[in-house]
C-alpha positions in Angstrom: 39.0 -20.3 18.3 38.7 -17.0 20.8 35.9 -17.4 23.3 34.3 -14.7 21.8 34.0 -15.9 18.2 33.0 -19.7 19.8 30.0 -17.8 21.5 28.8 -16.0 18.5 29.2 -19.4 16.4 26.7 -21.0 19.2 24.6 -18.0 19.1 24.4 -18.4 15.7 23.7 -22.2 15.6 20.6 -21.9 18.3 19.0 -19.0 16.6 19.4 -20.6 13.2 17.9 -24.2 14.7 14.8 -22.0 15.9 14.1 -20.8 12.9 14.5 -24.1 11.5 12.0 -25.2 14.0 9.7 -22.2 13.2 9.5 -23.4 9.6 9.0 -26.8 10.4 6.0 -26.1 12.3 4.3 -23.9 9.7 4.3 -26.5 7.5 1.6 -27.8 9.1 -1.8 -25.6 8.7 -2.2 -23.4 12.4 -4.5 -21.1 13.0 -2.0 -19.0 12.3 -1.8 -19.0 9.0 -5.8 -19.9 8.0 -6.8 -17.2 9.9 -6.6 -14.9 6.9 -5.9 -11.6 8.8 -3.0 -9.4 7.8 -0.3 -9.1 9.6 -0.9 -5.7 10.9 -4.3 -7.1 12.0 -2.5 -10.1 13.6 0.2 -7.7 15.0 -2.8 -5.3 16.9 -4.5 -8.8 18.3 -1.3 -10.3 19.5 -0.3 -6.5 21.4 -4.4 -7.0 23.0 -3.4 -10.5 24.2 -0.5 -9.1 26.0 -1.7 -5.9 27.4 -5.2 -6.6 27.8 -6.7 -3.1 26.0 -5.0 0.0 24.3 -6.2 3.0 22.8 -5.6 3.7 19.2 -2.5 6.2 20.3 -1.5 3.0 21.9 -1.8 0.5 19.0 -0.6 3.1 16.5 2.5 3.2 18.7 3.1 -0.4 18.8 2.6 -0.8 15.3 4.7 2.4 14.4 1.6 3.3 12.6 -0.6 6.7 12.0 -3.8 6.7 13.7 -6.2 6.9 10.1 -4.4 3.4 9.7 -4.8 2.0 13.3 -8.9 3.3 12.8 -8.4 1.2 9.4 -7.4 -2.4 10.8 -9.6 -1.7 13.8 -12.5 -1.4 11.8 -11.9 -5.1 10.0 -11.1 -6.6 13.1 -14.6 -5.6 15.1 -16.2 -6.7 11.8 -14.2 -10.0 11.9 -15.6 -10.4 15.8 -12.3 -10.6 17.1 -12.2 -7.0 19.1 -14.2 -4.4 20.4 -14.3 -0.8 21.4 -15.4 0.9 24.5 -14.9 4.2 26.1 -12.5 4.2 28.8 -13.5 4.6 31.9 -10.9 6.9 33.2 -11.3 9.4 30.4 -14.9 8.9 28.3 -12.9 10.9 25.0 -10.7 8.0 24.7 -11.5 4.4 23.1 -10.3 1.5 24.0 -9.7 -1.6 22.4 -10.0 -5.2 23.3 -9.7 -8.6 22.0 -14.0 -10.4 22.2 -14.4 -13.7 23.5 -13.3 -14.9 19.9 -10.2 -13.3 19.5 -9.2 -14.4 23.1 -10.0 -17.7 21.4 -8.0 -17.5 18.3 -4.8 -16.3 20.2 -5.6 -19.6 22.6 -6.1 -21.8 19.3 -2.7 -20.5 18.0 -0.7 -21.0 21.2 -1.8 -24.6 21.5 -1.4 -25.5 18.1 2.5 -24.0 18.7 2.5 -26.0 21.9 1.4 -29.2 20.7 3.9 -29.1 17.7 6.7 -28.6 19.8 5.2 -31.0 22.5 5.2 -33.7 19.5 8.8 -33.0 19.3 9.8 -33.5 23.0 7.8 -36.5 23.2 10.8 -38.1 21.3 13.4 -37.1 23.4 15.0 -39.2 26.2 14.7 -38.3 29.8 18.3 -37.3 30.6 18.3 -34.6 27.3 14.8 -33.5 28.8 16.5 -32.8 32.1 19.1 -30.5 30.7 16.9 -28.7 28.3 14.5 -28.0 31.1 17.7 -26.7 32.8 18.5 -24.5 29.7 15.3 -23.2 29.0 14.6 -22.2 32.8 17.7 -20.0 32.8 16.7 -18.8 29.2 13.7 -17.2 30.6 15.5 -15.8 33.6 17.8 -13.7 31.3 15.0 -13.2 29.5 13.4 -11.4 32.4 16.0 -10.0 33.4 16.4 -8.3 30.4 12.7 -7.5 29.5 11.1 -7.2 33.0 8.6 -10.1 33.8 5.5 -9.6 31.7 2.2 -11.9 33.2 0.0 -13.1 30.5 2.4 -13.0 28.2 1.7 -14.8 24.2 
């Protein structure tokens, strides 16, 4: 086997175990998935987590999305309590958006659910394969920033 084709087999393998793992875990009921928001409404809270605020040029962006439909899932998430508007205080003719207190929350409750599943699963591995994986997944996340610039805050 070329060194190549070994590496894309491996690549192949650990991508295909997380997804494995990604299923596994939704079996169980996270916030996730009883939160009952759509996925564009989950997408727009997860980018608000990350950055903070955006405008609706912003989100629509993001979400490769008109503005008429970023207005839309806006308007169901400030009446679901999860995000607010406010006028920017650089330039009062733009609005900004922002997770409340409550969505901050969900996007906590969903992280530690994720954290605690995968936590359950480390718990039952031995010392020495904890070692190496903390090896691997250190140098993971340099590539990682390497490759994507460091992002603080980050979901």
């Amino acid at each position: 086997m070329r060194v190549d084709d070994e590496r894309d087999d491996l690549i192949h393998r650990i991508t295909q175990i997380q997804r494995d793992l990604g299923r596994a875990f939704a079996r169980h009921q996270s916030p996730l998935f009883t939160s009952n928001l759509t996925m564009r409404q989950l997408k727009v809270v997860m980018v608000l987590a990350v950055h903070g605020s955006a405008s609706g040029q912003e989100l629509a962006h993001d979400l490769g999305v008109g503005l008429g439909t970023v207005t839309g899932i806006v308007d169901r998430l400030v009446a679901h309590g999860l995000v607010s508007r406010h006028e920017d205080p650089h330039d009062r003719r733009v609005r900004r958006v922002e997770l409340t207190a409550e969505g901050a929350a969900l996007i906590e409750r969903i992280q530690d659910d994720g954290i605690q599943h995968y936590r359950r699963v480390l718990e039952h591995l031995d010392t020495d394969t904890l070692r190496a994986l903390d090896m691997v997944v250190h140098r993971v996340r340099a590539v990682a920033e390497d490759l994507f610039g460091k992002e603080h805050d980050a979901v």
